[in-house]
LODREN-913635 format. One record per residue: x, y, z of N, C-alpha, C in turn. Coordinates in pm, whole numbers, plus 32768, in hexadecimal, padded with zeros to 4 digits. Example, Ala and Ser with C-alpha at 12.3 -4.5 7.8 and 13.67 -1.06 7.14 Angstrom:
2
85277DC7830C84CE7E3E830C85287EB6830C
85057F1F82C485577F9682CA850A80038313
***
This chain:
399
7CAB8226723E7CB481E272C07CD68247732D
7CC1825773B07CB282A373DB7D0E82957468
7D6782F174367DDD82DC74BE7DD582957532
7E24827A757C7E2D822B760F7E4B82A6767D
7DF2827376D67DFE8300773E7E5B82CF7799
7E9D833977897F2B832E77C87F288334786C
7F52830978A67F588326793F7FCB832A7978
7FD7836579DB806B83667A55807E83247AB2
809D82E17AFC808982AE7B7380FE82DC7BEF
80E183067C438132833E7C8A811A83487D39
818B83337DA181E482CB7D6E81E4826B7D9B
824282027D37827481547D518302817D7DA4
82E381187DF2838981007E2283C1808F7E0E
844B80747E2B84967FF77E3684887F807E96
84277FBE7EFA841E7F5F7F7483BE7F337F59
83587F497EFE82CB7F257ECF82807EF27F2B
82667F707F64820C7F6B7FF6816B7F6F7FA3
81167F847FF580897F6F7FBE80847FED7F5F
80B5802D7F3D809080AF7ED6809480837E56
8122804B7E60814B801F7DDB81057FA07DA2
80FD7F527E24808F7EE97E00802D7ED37DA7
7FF07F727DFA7F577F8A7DD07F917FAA7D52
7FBE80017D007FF6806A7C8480187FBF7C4D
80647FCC7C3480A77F2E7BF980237EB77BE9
80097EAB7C357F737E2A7C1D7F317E797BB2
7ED87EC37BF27E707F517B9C7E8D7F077B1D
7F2C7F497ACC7F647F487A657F5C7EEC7A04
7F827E537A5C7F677DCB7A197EE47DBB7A07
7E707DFB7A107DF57DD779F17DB47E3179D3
7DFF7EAD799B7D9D7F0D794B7DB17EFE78B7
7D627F1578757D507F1F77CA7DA87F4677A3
7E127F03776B7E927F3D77417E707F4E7695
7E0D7F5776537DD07F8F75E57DA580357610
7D7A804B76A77D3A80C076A37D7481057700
7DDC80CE773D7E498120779D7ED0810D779E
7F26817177C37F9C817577EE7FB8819A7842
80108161789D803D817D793280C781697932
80E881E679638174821F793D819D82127A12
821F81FD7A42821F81F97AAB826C82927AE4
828A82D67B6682DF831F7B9E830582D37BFA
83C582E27C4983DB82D27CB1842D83197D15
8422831E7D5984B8837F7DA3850E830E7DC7
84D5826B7DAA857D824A7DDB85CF82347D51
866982247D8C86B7821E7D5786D581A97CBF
869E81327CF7866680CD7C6A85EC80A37CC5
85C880397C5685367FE87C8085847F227C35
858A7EEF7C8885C07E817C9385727E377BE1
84D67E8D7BFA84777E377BA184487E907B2D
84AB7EE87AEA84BD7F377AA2848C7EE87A27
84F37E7279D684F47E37797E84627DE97973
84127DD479F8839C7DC679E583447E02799A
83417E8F79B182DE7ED879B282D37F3678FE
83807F307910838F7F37788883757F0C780C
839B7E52784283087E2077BC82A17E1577AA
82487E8677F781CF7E9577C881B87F047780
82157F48774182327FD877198220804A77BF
8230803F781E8254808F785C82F980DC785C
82A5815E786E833E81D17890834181A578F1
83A781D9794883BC81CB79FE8401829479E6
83EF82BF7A478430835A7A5C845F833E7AB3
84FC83927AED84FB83617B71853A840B7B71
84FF843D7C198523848E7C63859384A67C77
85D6851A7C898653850A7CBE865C85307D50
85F585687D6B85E085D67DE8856185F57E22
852F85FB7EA984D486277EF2849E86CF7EC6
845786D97EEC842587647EC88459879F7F45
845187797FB1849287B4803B850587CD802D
8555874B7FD885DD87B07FE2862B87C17F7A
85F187E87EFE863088307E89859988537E39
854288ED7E6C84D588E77E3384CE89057D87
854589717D4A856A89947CC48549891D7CAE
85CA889E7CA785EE88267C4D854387DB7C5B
851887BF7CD3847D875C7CAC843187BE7C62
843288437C5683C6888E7C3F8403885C7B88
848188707B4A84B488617AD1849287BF7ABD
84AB87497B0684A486CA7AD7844286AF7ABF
83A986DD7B04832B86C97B18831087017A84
834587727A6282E887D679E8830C87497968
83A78732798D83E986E378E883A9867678ED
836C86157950830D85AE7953828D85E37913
825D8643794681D18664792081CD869C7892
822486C5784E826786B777C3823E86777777
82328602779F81FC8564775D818E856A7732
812485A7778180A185C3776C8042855277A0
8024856F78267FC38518784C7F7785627875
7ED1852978417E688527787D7E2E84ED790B
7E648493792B7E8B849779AF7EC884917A39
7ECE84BE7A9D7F3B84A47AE97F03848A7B5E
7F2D83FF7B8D7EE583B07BF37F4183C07C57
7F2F84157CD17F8B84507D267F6383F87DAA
7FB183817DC27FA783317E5B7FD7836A7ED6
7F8D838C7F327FB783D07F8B7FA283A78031
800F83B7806F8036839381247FDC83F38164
800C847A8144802484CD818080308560814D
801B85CE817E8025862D815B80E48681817F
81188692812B818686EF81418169874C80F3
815A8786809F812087E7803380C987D27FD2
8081882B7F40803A88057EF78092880C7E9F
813888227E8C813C88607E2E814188147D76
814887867DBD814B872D7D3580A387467CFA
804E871F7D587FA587467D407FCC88017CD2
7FDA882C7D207FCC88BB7CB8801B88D07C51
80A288A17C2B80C5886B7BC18094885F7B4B
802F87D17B687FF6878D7B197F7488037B09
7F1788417B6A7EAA88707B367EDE88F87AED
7F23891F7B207F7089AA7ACD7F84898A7A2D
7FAF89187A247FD188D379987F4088B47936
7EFD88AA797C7E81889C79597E5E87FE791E
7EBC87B3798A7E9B86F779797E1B86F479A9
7DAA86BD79097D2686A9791E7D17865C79BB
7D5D860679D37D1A85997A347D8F85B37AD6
7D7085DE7B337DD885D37B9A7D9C857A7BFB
7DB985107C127D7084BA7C937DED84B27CDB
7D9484F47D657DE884C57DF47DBB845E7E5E
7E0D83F27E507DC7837B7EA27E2C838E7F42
7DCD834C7F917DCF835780157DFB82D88008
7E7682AF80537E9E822B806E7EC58213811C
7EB5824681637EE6824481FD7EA882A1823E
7EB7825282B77E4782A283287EA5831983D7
7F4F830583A87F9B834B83F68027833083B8
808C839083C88111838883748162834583F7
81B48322836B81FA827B838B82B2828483DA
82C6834783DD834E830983D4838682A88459
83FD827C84458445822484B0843F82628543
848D82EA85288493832F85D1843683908600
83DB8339869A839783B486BE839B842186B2
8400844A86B7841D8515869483DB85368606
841384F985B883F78539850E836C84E8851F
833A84AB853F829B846A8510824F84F7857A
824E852E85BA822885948604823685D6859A
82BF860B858B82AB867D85288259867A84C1
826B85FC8490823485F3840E81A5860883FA
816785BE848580E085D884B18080866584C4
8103868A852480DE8736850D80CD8782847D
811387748453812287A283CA80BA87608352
809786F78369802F86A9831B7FA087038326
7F6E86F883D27F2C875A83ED7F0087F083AD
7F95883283C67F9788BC83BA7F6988D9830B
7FCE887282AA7F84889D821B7EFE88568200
7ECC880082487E5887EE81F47DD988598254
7DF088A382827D9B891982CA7D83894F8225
7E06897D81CD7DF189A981557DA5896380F8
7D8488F580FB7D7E88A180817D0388AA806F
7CE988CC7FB97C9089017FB07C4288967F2F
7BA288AC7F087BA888737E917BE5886B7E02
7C2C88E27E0F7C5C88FA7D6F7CFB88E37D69
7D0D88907DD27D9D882A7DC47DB787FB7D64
7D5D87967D317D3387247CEF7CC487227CA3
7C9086D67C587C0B86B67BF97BFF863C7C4B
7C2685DB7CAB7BE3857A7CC17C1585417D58
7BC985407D757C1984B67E1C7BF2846B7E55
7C2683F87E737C2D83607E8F7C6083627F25
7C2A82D17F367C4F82DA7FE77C60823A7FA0
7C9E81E07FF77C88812E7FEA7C02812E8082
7C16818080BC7BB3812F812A7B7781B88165
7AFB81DB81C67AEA825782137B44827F8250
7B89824482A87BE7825983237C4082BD8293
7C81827B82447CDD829681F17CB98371819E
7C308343819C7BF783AF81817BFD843381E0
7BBB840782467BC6846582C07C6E848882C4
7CCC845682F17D57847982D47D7E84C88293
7D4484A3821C7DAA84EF81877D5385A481A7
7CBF856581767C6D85D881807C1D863381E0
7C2985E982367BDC861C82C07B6486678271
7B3F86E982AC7AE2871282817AC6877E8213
7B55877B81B47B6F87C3817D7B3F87CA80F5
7B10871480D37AE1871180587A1E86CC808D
79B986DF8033795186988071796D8625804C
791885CA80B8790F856580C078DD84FE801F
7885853B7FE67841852F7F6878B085177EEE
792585847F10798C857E7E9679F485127E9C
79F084D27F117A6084667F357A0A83F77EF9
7A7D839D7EAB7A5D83247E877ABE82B17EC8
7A7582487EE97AC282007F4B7AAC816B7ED2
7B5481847ECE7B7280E17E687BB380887EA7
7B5B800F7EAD7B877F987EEA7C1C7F4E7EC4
7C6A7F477F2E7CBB7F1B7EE87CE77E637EE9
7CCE7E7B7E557CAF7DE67E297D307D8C7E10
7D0C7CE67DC87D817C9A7DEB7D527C617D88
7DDE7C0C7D427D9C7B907CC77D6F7B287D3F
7CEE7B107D5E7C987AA67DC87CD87A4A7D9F
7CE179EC7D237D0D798D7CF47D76795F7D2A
7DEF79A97D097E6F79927D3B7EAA79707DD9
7E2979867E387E5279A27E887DDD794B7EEB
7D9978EE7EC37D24788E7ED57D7D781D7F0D
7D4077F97F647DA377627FCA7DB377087F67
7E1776D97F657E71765D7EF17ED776017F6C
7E8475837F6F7EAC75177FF37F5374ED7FBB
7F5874C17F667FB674997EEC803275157F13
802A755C7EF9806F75F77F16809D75F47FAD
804375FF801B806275D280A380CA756480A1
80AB74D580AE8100744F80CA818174A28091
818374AB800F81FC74CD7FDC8267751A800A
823875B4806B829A7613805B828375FA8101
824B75AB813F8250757E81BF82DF750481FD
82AD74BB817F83257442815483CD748F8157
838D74E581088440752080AF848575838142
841675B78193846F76258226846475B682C3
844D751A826D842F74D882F883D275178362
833F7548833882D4758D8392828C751B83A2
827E7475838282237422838981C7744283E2
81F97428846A818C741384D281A574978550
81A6750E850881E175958541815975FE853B
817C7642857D80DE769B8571811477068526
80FE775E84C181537795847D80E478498482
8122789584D58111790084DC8139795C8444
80DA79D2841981357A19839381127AA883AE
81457AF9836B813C7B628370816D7BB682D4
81227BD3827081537C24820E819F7CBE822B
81EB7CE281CD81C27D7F81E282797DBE8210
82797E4081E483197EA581C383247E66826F
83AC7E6782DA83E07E54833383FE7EEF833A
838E7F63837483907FD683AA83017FC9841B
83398058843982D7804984D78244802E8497
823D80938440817C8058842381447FFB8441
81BA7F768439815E7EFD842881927ECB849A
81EB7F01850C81EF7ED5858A822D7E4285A4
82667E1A856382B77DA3856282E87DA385DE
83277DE4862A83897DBF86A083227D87871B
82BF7DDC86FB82107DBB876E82247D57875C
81FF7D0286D681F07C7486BB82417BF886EF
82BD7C3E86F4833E7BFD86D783367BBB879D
83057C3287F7830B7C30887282617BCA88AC
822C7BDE883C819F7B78888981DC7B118862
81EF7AE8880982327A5887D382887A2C8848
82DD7A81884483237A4C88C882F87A078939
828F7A52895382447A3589E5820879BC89AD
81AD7994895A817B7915892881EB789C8953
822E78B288F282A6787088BF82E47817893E
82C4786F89A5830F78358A3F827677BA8A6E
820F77D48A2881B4772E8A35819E770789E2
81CC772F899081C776B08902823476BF8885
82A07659889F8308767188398307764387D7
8285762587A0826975EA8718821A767286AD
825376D586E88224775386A8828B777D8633
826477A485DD82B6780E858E828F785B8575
82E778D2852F82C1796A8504833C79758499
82B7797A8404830679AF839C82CA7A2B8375
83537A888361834E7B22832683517B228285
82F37B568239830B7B9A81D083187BF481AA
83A47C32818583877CE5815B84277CF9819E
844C7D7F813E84CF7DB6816B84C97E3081C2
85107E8081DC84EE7EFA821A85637F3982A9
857C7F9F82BB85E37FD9830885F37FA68391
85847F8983C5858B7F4F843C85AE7EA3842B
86007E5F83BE85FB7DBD83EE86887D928433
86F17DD8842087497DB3848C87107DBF851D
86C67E50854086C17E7085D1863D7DE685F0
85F37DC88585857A7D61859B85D67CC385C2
86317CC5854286A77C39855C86E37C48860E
87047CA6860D874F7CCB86AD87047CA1872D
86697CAF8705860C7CAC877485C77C1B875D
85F67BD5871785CA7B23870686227AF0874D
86BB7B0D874D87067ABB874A871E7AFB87F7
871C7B50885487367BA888AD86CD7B60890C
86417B3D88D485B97ADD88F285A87A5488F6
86317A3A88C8863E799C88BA85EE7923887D
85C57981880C8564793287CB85A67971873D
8612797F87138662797F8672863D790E861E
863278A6866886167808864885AB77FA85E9
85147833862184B6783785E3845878CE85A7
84B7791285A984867979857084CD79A984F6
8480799D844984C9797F83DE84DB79ED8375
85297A4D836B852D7AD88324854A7AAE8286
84CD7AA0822A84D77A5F81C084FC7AC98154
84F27B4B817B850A7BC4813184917BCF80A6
84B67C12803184417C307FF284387BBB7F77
83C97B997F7683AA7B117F0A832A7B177E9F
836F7B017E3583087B2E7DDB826D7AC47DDA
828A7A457DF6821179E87E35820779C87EB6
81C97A507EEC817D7A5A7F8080F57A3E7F60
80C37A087F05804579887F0B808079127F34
810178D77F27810578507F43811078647FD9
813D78958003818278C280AC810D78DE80CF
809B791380D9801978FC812B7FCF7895813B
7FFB785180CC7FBC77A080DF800777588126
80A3776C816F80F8773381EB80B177538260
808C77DE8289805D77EF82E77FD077BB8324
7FB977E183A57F4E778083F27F03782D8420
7F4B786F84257F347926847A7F497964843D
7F4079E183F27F407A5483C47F3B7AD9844A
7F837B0484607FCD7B7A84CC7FBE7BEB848F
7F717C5584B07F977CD184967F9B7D5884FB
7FDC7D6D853A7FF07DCC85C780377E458586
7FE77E73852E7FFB7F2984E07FD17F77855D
80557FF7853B802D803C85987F9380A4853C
7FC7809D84B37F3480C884A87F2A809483FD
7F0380BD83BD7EB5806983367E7280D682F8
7E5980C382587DD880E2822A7D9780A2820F
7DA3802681BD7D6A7FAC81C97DB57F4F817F
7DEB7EEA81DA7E7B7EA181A87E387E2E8149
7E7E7E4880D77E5F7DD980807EA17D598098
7EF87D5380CF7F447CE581247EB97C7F818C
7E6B7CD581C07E327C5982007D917C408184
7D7C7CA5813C7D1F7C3A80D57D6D7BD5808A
7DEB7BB780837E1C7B5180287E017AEA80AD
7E5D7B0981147E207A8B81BB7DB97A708175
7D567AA881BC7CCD7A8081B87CBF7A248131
7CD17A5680AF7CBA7A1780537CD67993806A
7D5F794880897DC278C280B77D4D78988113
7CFF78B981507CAF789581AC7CE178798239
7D3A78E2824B7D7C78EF82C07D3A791B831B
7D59790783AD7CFE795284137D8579E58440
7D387A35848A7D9F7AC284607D827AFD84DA
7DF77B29852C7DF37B8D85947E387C178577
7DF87C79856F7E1D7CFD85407E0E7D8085D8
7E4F7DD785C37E3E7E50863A7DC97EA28634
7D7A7EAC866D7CE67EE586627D027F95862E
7D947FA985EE7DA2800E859F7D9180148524
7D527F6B84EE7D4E7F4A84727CCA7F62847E
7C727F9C83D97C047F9483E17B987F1683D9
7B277F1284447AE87EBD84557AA27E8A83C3
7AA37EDC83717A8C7EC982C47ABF7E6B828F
7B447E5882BF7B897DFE82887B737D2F8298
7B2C7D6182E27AED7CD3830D7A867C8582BE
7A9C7C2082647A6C7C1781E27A247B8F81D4
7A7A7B2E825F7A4D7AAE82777A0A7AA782D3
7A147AC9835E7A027A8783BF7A697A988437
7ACB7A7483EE7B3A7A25840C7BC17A9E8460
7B8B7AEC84607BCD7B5184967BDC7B9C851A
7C337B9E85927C157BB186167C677C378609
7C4A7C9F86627C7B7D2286647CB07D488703
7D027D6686F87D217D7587897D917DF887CC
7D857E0C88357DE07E9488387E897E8C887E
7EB57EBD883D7F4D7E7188467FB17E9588F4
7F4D7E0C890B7F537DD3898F7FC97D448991
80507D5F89AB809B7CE68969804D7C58899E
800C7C698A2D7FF17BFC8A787F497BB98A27
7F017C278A157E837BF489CC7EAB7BB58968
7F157BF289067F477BA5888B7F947B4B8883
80037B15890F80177A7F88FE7FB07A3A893D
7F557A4289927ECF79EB89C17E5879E38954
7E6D7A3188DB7E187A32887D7E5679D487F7
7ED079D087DB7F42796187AD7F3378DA87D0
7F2678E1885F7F2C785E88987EAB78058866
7E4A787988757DA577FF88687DAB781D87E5
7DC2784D87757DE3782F87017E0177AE86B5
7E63777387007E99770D86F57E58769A86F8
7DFB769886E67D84760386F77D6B760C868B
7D687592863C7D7B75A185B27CB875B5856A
7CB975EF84D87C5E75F484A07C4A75FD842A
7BD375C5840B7BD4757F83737BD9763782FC
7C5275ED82C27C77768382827C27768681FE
7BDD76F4821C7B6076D781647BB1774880D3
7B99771A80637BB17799800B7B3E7802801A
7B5B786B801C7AED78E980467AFA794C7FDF
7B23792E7F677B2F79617EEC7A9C79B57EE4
7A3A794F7EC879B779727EBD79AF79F37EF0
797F79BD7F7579807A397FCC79B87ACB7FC6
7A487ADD7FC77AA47B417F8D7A647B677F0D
7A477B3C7E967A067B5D7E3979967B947E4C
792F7B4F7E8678A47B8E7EA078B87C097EFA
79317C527F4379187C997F8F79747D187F50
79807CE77EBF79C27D5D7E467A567D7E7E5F
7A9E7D0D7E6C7B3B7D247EB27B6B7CB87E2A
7B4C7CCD7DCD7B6D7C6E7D5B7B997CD57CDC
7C0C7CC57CC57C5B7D3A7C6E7C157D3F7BF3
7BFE7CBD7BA47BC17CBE7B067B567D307B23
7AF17D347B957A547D757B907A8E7DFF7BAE
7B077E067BFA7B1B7EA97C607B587ECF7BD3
7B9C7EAA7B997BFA7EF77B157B967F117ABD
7B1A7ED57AA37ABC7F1C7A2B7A807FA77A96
7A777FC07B267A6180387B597ADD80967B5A
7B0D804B7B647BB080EE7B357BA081067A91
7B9B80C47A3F7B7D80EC79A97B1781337987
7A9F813179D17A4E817679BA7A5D82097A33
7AA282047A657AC282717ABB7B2582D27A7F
7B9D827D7A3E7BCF82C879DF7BC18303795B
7B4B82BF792E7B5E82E278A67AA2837778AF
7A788386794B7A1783C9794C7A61846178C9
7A0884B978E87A188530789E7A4584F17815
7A4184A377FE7ABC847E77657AB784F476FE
7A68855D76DF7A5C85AB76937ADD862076B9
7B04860B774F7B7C86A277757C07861176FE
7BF08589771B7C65857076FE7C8E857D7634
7C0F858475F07BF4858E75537C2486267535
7C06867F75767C19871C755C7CC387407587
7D1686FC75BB7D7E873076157DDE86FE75A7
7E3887A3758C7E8D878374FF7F2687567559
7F82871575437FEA86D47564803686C17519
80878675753C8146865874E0819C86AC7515
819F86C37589820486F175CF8213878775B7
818487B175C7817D882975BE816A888C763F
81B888E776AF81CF88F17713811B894E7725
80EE894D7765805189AB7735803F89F077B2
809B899E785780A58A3D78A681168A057902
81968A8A791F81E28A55797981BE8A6A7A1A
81F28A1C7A7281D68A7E7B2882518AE57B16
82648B567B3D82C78BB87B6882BB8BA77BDD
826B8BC97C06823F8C0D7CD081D08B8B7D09
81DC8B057D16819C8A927D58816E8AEE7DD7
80D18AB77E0A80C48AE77E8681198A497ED3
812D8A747F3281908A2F7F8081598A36802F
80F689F1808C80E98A3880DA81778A21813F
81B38A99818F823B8A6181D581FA8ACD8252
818B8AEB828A81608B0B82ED818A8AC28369
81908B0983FA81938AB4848181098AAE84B5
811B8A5984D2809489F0852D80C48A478593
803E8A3E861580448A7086A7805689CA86E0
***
């Protein structure tokens, strides 16, 4: 019988923003006869540890950034890779170094995929998102093909970002990122109910998925609502998702005078039922790669206003208005929203347009298991076969 190809996934976090999402879903629907998916994290626990565990997953966890203890990641990285995987599925923001990428190819891990997940870095304060920007820039001037054996984008935009023009266009593979359709298909039954249980009967019920950091621009939202809100007080706005900014987001509801109807539900493991409350799906990202948050909307057969920083790709129904984050266009675009409409399941649809996980997971299996002959020849059991001493590291200044 012929081993299970081992994989890495790297990294999940605790806030289980769309990375982990994506890594974590993937997982539940790959061939667990013909794979293993082992997780990495740098945070401190993962709430959903005991999850992941009974599927025979390891979890590794980081102790340290490569920025600021490079010895210890360069040592934690090697004792993971110890394990012996064939592959290491490297999710990526952003560029700060290669040095986990060279690591792994130094080691000579048959399979290195670097996926493109975002289209600009996320941190909180203008200053460090500059920097970070600069610096994103400055190393991928370096970035070369022999990083990696493989790379993934979720969308173009996402591609251009990661790779600009550094890799061809030809070598990027762009994987849809998919959803169980099923789960997430309009259920009327589901509505009455969790409408009943927050008293939303006869309320217009605004939503918004997604971490409470700037990416996803919550406070924008928080301020069109407002403006609505002052002609029609039969509005609500429920938040899903945790994240650093929800006191200063709580501060600016209640400061707006609308605390009343604006509902910080924090993170919930059935955010399918909570899209069948809503009447709107909201998304005012300051930028995206392609949010799997509004193909589940869409799926509910929600109608969806997003920041024309989201890609126009993402538009799967119809049902989708794009707009530029104009607070006044976006409460006058709220407002005519509000006329009600017959809400359809759009499952179909989402399916036919290949955003359906069962069909996208037989294209990652066959993506992973390509070359299968490097993974039959590669001797293992924790046998070390090359260490990094000297990582290239780029720590050059940008002009």
């Amino acid at each position: 019988m012929r081993r299970k190809i081992k994989i890495l996934q790297f990294p999940i976090a605790n806030s289980y923003g769309g990375i982990t999402h994506y890594a974590v879903n993937n997982w539940k629907y790959l061939d667990k006869n013909k794979f293993q998916c082992d997780f990495a994290t740098m945070s401190a626990k993962l709430d959903f540890a005991e999850e992941l565990e009974a599927t025979g997953s390891k979890i590794h966890y980081i102790s340290c950034y490569a920025e600021d203890n490079e010895k210890r990641f360069i040592k934690e990285i090697n004792e993971i890779l110890d394990k012996g995987y064939d592959i290491v599925h490297l999710h990526t923001k952003q560029w700060k170094s290669f040095l986990f990428e060279q690591i792994c190819m130094e080691r000579k891990v048959p399979r290195v995929i670097v996926h493109a997940h975002s289209t600009k870095c996320d941190a909180k304060e203008p200053e460090i998102r500059e920097l970070e920007t600069r610096n994103h820039f400055c190393v991928r001037k370096r970035l070369s093909e022999n990083i990696a054996t493989d790379f993934w984008a979720c969308s173009d935009e996402a591609a251009d970002w990661l790779y600009g023009d550094r890799i061809p266009r030809e070598k990027i593979c762009v994987m849809k990122n998919a959803i169980e359709v099923e789960k997430f298909a309009f259920h009327q039954q589901t509505r009455d109910k969790l409408r009943r249980e927050y008293g939303l009967e006869n309320k217009f019920v605004m939503g918004n998925v997604g971490r409470l950091v700037y990416q996803k621009n919550q406070s924008f939202l928080i301020e069109a609502f407002a403006r609505a809100y002052e002609k029609r007080q039969d509005l609500e706005l429920i938040l899903l998702g945790d994240g650093e900014l929800r006191q200063n987001l709580e501060k600016q509801a209640a400061e707006s005078g609308i605390a009343q109807a604006v509902h910080f539900l924090g993170k919930r493991e059935n955010v399918n039922a909570f899209y069948q409350m809503m009447d709107l799906f909201v998304l005012p990202s300051n930028f995206e790669g392609l949010p799997i948050a509004l193909i589940e909307a869409q799926t509910a057969g929600l109608k969806c206003i997003c920041s024309d920083y989201v890609s126009k790709d993402a538009d799967l129904t119809g049902n989708t208005d794009f707009l530029p984050l104009d607070v006044n266009r976006w409460a006058n675009e709220i407002l005519e929203k509000c006329k009600s409409y017959e809400r359809k399941n759009m499952a179909e649809t989402v399916i036919h347009a290949g955003y359906d996980i069962k069909a996208q997971i037989k294209e990652i299996e066959r993506m992973y298991i390509e070359n299968t002959s490097l993974f039959e020849n590669v001797e293992r059991g924790g046998v070390i076969l090359y260490r990094v001493t000297a990582p290239f590291v780029w720590t050059g200044r940008c002009a």
